[in-house]
KEGURO-480554 format. One record per residue (C-alpha): residue number from 1; residue in one letter; x, y, z. Coordinates in nm, 3 decimals, padded with zeros to 5 digits. Each point is the difference from the previous one (the first is absolute). Example, Ala and Ser with C-alpha at 12.3 -4.5 7.8 and 13.67 -1.06 7.14 Angstrom:
// residues 2
ATOM,1,A,01.230,-00.450,00.780;
ATOM,2,S,00.137,00.344,-00.066;
***
This chain:
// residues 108
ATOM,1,X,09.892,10.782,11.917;
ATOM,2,X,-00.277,00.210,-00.144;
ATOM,3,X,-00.303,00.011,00.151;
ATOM,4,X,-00.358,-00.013,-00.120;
ATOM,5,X,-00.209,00.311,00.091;
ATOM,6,X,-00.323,-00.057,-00.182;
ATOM,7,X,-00.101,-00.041,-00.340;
ATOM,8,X,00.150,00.344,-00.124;
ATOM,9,X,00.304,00.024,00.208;
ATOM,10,X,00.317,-00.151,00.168;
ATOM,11,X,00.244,00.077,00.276;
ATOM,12,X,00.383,-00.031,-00.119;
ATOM,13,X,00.110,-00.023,00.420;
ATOM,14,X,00.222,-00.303,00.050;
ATOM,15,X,-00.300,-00.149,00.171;
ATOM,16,X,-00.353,00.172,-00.064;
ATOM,17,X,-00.076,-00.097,00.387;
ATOM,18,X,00.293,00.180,00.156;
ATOM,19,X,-00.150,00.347,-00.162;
ATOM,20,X,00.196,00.321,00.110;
ATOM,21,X,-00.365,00.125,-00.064;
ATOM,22,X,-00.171,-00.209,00.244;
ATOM,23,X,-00.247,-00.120,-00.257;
ATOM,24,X,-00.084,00.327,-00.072;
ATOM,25,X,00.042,00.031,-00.379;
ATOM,26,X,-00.116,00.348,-00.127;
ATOM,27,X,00.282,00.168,-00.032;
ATOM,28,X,00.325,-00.239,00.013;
ATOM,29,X,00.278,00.011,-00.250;
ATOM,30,X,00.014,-00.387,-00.016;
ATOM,31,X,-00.374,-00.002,-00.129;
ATOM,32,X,-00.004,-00.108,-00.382;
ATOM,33,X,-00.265,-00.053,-00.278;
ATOM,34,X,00.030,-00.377,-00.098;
ATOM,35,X,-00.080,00.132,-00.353;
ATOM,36,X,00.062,00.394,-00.060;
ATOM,37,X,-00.137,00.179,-00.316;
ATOM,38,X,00.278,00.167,-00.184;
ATOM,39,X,-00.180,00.340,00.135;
ATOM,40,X,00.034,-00.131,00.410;
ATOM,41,X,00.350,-00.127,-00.058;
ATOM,42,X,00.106,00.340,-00.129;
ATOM,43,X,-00.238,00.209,00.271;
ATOM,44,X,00.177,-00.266,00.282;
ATOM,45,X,00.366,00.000,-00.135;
ATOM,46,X,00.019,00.319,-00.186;
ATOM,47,X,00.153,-00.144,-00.329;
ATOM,48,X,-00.150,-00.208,-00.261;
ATOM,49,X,-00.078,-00.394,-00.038;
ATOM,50,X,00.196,-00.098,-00.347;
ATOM,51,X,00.042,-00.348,00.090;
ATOM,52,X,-00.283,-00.301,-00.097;
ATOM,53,X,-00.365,00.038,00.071;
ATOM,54,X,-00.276,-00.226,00.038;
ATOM,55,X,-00.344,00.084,-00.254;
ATOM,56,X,-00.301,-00.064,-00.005;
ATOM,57,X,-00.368,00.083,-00.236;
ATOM,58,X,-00.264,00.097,00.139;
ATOM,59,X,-00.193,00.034,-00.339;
ATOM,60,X,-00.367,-00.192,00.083;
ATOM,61,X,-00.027,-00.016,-00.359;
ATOM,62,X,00.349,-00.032,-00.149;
ATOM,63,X,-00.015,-00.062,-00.370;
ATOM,64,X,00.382,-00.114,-00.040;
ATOM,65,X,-00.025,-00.403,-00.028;
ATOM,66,X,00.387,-00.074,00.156;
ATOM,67,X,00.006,00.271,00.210;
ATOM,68,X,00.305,-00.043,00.272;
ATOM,69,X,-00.174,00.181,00.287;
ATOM,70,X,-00.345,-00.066,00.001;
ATOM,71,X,-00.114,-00.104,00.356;
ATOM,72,X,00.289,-00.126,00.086;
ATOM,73,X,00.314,00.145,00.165;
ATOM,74,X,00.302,-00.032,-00.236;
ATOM,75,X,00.366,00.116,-00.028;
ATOM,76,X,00.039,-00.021,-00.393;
ATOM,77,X,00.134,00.325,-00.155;
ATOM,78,X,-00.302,00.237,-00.060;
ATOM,79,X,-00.104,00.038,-00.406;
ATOM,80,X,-00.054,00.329,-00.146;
ATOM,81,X,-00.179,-00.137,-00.283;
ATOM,82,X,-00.346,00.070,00.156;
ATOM,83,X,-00.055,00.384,00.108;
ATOM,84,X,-00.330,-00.096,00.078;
ATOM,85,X,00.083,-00.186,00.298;
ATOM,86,X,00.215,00.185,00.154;
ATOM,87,X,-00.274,00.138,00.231;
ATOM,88,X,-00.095,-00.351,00.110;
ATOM,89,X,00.363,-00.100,00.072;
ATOM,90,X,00.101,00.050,00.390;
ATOM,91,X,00.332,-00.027,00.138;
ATOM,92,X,00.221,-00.066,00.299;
ATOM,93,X,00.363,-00.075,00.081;
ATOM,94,X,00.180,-00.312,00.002;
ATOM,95,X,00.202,00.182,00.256;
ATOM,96,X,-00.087,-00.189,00.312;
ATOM,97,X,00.036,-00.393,00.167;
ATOM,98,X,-00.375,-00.061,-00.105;
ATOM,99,X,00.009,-00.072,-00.311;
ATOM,100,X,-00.315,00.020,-00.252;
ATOM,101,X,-00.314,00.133,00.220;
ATOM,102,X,-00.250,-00.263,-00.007;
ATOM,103,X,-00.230,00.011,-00.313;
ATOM,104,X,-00.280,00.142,00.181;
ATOM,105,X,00.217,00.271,00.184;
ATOM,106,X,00.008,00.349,-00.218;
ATOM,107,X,00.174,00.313,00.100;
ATOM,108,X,-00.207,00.302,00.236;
***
């Protein structure tokens, strides 16, 4: 069972209250990001995420009418047809049990 650290984080220990850490989370390998950017999965696994991500806007003013991202967490394939939002557009891996973040959740 995976266990529910805070908002940002889980423990992947067979039982988050049996912690070889003793609750003490700083530094212990079984510590994971719910939902990593592609940059903290790479810093934290040393490879890169290729695998599906979830997107979101962040444009206050977006000017695309059907955009697929905007203020709300999604896990359609990202367009290219729009350079101009790329800037707006943040991303994290669908690499962990937790699914989409919540649609107020965005990345540090």
């Amino acid at each position: 069972m995976k266990g529910e650290i805070d908002k940002d984080y889980y423990c992947s220990t067979a039982g988050f209250y049996d912690c070889p850490e003793k609750g003490d989370c700083g530094g212990c390998p079984d510590k994971h990001r719910k939902y990593p950017t592609p940059e903290q999965f790479r810093e934290k696994w040393g490879e890169e995420w290729n695998g599906a991500m979830h997107t979101i806007c962040v444009a206050e003013n977006c000017k695309i009418s059907k955009c697929l991202y905007y203020m709300e967490w999604s896990d359609m394939p990202e367009f290219d047809n729009y350079p101009d939002c790329q800037p707006f557009l943040k991303r994290v891996c669908a690499c962990t049990p937790w699914g989409k973040p919540p649609a107020d959740w965005r990345p540090e």
